[in-house]
C-alpha positions as a Markdown table, in Angstrom:
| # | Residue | x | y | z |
|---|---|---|---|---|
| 1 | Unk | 82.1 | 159.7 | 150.7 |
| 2 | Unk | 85.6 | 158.6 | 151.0 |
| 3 | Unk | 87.9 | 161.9 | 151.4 |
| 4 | Unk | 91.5 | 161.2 | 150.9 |
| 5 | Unk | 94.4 | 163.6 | 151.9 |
| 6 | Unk | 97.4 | 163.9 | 149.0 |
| 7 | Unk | 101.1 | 163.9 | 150.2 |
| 8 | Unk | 103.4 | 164.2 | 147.2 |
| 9 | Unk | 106.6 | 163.0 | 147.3 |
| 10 | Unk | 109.9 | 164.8 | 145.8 |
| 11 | Unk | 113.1 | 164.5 | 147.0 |
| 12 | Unk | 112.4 | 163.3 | 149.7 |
| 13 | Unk | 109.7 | 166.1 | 151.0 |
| 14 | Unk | 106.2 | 166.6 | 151.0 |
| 15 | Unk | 105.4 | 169.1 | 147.8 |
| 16 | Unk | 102.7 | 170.1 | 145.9 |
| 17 | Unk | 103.1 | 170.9 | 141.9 |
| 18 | Unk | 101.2 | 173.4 | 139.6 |
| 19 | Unk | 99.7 | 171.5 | 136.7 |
| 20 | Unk | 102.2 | 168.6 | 136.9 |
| 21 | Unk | 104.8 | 171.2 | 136.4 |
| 22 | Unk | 108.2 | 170.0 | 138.4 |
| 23 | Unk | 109.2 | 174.0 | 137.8 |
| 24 | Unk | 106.5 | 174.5 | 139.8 |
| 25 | Unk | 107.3 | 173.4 | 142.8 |
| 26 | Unk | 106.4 | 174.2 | 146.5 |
| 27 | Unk | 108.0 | 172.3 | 149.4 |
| 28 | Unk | 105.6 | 172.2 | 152.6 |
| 29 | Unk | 107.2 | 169.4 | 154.8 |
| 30 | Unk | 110.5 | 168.2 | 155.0 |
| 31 | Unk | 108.9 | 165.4 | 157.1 |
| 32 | Unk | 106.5 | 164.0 | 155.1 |
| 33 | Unk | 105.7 | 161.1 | 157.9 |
| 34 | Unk | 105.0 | 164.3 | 160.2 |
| 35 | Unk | 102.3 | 165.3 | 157.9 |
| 36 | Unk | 100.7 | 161.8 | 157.1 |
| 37 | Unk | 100.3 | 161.8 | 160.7 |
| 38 | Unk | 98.8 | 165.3 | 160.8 |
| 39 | Unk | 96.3 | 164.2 | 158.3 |
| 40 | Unk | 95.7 | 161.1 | 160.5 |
| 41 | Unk | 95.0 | 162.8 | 163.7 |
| 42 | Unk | 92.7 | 164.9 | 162.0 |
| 43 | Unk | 90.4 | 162.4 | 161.2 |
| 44 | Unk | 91.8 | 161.2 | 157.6 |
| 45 | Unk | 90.4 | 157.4 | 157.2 |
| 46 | Unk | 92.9 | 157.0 | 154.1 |
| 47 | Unk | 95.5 | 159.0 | 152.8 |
| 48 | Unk | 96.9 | 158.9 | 148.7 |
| 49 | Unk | 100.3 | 158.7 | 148.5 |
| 50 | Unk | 102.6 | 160.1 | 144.9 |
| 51 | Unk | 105.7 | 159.6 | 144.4 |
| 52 | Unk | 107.1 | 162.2 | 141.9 |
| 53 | Unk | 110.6 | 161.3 | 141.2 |
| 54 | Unk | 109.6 | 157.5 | 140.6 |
| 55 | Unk | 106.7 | 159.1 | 137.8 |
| 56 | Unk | 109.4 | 160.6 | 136.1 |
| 57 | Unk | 112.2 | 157.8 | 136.2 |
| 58 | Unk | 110.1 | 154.9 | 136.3 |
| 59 | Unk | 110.5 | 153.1 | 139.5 |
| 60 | Unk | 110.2 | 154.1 | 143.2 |
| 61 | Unk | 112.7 | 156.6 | 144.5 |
| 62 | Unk | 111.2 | 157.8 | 147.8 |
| 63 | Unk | 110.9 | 154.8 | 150.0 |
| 64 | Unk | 112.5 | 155.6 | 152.9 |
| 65 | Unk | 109.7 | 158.4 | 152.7 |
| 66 | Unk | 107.4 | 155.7 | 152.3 |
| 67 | Unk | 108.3 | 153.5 | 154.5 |
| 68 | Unk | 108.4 | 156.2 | 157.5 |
| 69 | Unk | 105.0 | 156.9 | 156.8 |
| 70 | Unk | 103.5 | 153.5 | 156.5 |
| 71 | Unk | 105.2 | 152.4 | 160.1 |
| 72 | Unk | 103.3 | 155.0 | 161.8 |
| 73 | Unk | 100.1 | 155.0 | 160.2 |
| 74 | Unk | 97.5 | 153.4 | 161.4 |
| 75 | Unk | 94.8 | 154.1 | 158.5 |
| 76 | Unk | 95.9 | 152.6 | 155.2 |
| 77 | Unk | 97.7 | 154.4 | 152.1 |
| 78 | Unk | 98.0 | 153.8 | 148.6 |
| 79 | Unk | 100.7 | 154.6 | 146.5 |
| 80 | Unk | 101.4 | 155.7 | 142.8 |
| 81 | Unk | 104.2 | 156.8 | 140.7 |
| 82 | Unk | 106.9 | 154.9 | 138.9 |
| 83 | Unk | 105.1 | 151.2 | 139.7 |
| 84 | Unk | 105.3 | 150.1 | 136.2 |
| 85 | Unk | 106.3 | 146.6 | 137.5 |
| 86 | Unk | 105.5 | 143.4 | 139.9 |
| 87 | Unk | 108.5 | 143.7 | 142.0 |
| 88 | Unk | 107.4 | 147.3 | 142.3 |
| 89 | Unk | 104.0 | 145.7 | 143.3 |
| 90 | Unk | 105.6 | 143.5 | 145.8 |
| 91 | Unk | 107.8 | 146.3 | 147.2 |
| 92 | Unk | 105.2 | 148.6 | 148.1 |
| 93 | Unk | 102.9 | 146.3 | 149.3 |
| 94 | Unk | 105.5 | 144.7 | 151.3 |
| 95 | Unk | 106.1 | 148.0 | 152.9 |
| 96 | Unk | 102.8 | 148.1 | 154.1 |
| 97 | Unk | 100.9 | 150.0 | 151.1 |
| 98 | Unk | 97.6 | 148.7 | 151.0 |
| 99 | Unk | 97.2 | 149.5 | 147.3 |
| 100 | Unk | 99.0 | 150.6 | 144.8 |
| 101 | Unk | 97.7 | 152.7 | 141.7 |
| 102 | Unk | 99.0 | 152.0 | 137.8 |
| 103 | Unk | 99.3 | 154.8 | 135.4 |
| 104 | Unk | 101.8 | 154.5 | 132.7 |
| 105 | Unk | 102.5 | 150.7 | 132.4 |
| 106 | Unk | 98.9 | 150.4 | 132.6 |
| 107 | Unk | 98.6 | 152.2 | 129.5 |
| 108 | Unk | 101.9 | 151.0 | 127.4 |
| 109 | Unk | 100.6 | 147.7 | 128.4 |
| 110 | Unk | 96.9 | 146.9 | 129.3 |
| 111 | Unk | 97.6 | 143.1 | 129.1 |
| 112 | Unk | 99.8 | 143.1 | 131.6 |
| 113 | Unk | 97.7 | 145.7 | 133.9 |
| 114 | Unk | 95.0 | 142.7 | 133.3 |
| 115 | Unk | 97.3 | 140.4 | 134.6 |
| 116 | Unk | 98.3 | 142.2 | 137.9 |
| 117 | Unk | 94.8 | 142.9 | 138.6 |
| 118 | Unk | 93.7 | 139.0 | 138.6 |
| 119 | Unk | 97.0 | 138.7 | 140.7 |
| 120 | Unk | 96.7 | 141.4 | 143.5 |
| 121 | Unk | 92.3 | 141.6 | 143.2 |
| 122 | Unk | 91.4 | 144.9 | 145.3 |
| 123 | Unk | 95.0 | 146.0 | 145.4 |
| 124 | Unk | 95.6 | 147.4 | 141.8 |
| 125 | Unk | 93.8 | 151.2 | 141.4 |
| 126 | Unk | 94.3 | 152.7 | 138.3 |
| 127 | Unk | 95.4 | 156.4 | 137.6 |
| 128 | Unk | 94.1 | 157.9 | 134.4 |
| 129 | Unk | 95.5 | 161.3 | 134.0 |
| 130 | Unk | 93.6 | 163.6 | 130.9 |
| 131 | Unk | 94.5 | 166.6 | 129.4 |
| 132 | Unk | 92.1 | 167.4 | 127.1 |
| 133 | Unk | 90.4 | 164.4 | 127.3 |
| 134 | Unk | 93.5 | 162.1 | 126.2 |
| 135 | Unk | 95.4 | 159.9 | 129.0 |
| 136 | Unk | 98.9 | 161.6 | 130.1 |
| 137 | Unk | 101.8 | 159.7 | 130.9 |
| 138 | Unk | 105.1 | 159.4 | 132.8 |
| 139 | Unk | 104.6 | 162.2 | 135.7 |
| 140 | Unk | 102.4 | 163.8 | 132.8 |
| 141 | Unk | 105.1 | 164.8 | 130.4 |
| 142 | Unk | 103.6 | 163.1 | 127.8 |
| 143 | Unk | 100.2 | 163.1 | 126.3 |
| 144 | Unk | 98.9 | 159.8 | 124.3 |
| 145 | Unk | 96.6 | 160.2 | 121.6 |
| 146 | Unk | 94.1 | 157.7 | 123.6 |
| 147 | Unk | 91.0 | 158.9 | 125.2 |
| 148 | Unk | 89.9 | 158.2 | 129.0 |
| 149 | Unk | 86.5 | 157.2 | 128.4 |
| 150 | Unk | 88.1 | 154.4 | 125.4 |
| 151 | Unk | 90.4 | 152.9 | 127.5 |
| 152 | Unk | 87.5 | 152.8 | 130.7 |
| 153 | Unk | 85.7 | 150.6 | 128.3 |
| 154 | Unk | 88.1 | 148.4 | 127.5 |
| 155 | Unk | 89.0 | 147.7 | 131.9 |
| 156 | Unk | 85.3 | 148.3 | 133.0 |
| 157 | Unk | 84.9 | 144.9 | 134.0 |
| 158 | Unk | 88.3 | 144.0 | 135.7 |
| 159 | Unk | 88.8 | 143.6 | 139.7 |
| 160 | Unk | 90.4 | 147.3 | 140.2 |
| 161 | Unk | 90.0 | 148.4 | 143.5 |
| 162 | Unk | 89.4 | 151.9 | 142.3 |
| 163 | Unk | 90.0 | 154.2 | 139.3 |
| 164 | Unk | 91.7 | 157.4 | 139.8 |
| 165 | Unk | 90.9 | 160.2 | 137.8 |
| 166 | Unk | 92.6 | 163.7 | 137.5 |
| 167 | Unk | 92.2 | 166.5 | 134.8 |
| 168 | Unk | 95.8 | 168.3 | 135.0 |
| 169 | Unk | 94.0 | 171.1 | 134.1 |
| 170 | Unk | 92.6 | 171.6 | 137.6 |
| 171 | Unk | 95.3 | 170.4 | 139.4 |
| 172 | Unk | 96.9 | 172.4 | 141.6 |
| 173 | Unk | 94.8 | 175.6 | 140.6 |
| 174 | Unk | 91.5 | 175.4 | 143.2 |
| 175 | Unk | 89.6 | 175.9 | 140.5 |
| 176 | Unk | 87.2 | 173.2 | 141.1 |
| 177 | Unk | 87.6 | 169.4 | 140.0 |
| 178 | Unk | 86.0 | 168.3 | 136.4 |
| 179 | Unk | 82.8 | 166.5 | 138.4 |
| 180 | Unk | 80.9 | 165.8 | 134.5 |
| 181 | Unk | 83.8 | 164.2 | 133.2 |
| 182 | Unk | 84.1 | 162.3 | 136.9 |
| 183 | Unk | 80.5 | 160.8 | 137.0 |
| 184 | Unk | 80.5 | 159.9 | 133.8 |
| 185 | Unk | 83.5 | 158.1 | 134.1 |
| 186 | Unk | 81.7 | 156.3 | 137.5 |
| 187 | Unk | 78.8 | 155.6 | 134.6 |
| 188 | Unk | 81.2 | 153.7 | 132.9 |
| 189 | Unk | 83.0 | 151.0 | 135.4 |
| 190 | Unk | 82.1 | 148.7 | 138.0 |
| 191 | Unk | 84.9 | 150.2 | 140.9 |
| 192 | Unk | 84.8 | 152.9 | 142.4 |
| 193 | Unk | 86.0 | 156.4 | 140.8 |
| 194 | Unk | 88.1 | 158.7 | 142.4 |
| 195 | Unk | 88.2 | 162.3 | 141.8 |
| 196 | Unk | 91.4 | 163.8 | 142.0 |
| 197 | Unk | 92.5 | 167.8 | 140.9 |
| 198 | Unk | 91.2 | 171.2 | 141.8 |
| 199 | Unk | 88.9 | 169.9 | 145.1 |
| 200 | Unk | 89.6 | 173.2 | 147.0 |
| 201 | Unk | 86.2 | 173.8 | 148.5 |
| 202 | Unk | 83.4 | 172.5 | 150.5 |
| 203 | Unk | 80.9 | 173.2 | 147.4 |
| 204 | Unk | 83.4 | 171.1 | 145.2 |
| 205 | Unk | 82.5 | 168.4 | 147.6 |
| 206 | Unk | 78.7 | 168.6 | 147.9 |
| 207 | Unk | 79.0 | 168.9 | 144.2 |
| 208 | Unk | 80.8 | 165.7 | 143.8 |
| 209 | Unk | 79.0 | 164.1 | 145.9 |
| 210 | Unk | 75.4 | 165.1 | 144.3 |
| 211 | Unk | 77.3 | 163.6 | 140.9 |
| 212 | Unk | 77.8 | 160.0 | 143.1 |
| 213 | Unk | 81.2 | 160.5 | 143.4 |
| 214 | Unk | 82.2 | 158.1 | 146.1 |
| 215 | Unk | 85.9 | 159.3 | 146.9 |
| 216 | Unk | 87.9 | 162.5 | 146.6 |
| 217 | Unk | 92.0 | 163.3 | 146.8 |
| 218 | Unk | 92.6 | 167.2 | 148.2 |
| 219 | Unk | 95.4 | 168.7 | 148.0 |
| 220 | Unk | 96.8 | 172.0 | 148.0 |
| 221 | Unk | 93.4 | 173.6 | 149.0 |
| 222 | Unk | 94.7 | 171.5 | 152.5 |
| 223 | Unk | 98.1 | 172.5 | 152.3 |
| 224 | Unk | 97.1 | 176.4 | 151.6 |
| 225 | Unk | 94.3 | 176.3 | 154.4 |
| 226 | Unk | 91.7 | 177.0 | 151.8 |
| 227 | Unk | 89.5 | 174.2 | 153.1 |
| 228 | Unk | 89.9 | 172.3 | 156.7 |
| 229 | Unk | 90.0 | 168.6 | 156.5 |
| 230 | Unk | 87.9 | 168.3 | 159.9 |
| 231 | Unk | 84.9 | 170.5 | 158.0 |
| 232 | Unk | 85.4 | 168.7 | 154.8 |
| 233 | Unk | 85.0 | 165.3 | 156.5 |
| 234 | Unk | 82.1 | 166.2 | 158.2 |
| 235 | Unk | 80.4 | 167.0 | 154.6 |
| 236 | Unk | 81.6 | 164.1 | 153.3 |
| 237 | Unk | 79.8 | 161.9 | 155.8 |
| 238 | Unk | 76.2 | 164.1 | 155.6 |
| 239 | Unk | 73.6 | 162.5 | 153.2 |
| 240 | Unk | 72.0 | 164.7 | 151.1 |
């Protein structure tokens, strides 16, 4: 099981939100490229990359972030937030991104989502973002009236290199990720399905990875020292 260490980008620094809430904010690193590189030492084989500002406005904001952390990283990274186009693609990619994960545009416009993914094959991952089963959008301030297992259906067969699945309910609240609405969502697609929100303990882990889950994003359980990456990847490589 793949386990894959969050930084969040805002302003510049490394954050973490509450629920997708940008008034709930807390700033842990104004050196974001110091912590990928924490993360890496510690044994991280791949680390997920947001940028915040670029969900909201709709294009990348953070690169110089980005491209600190990418020159001194020697395990790959894959980036999401504001990449709603192909010079977005390119630019990221360019930077030294190995993937690049889809949420909004992929959703305003699944044609063209089709299209990228026959383009860039293994280097597209789509985020879908639920809250209360429908897909959120645009740094999750707005909630379609589309559900996540509907628009799986419809991609289930295209050359994603990974889907990327949060509830924003769990997020940020170590509560536990949503593993039933996870695996079924693995059930449903040919790529592998990442689970993403409210992995804040080793159980959440062997519970994810008794569902099949093949890959997990933590996040503040790391930042809050509520569960150590070096114990976590030693689970995550156990077979049960």
């Amino acid at each position: 099981m793949l386990l894959l260490p969050a930084i969040d980008l805002r302003n510049g620094n490394c954050v973490r939100l509450k629920q997708g809430d940008y008034a709930q904010e807390t700033v842990y690193s104004s050196n974001p490229a110091d912590m990928a590189n924490h993360w890496q030492n510690l044994g991280a084989k791949y680390l997920h990359l947001v940028d915040l500002d670029g969900a909201k406005s709709g294009k990348i904001e953070n690169g110089e972030a980005i491209r600190k952390i990418t020159s001194i990283l020697k395990i790959p990274c894959e980036l999401g937030g504001g990449i709603r186009s192909e010079e977005s693609i390119n630019q990221a990619l360019s930077w030294g991104v190995s993937r690049v994960i889809i949420g909004t545009k992929a959703l305003q416009d699944p044609d063209w989502l089709h299209k990228v993914c026959q383009k860039y094959p293994q280097k597209i991952a789509l985020g879908l973002d639920a809250k209360d089963g429908l897909i959120a959008t645009s740094g999750w301030l707005e909630v379609s009236t589309i559900s996540i297992e509907d628009f799986a259906t419809r991609i289930k067969d295209w050359p994603l290199a990974a889907i990327i699945y949060t509830d924003i309910s769990k997020d940020g609240m170590l509560a536990g990720p949503n593993v039933a609405t996870t695996a079924k969502l693995a059930k449903l697609v040919k790529c592998t399905v990442i689970a993403s929100g409210g992995v804040s303990s080793l159980d959440d882990i062997q519970n994810l990875k008794k569902a099949g889950i093949e890959a997990a994003i933590i996040g503040k359980a790391l930042y809050d020292n509520k569960l150590h990456l070096p114990d976590a990847l030693a689970l995550s490589q156990l077979t049960l």
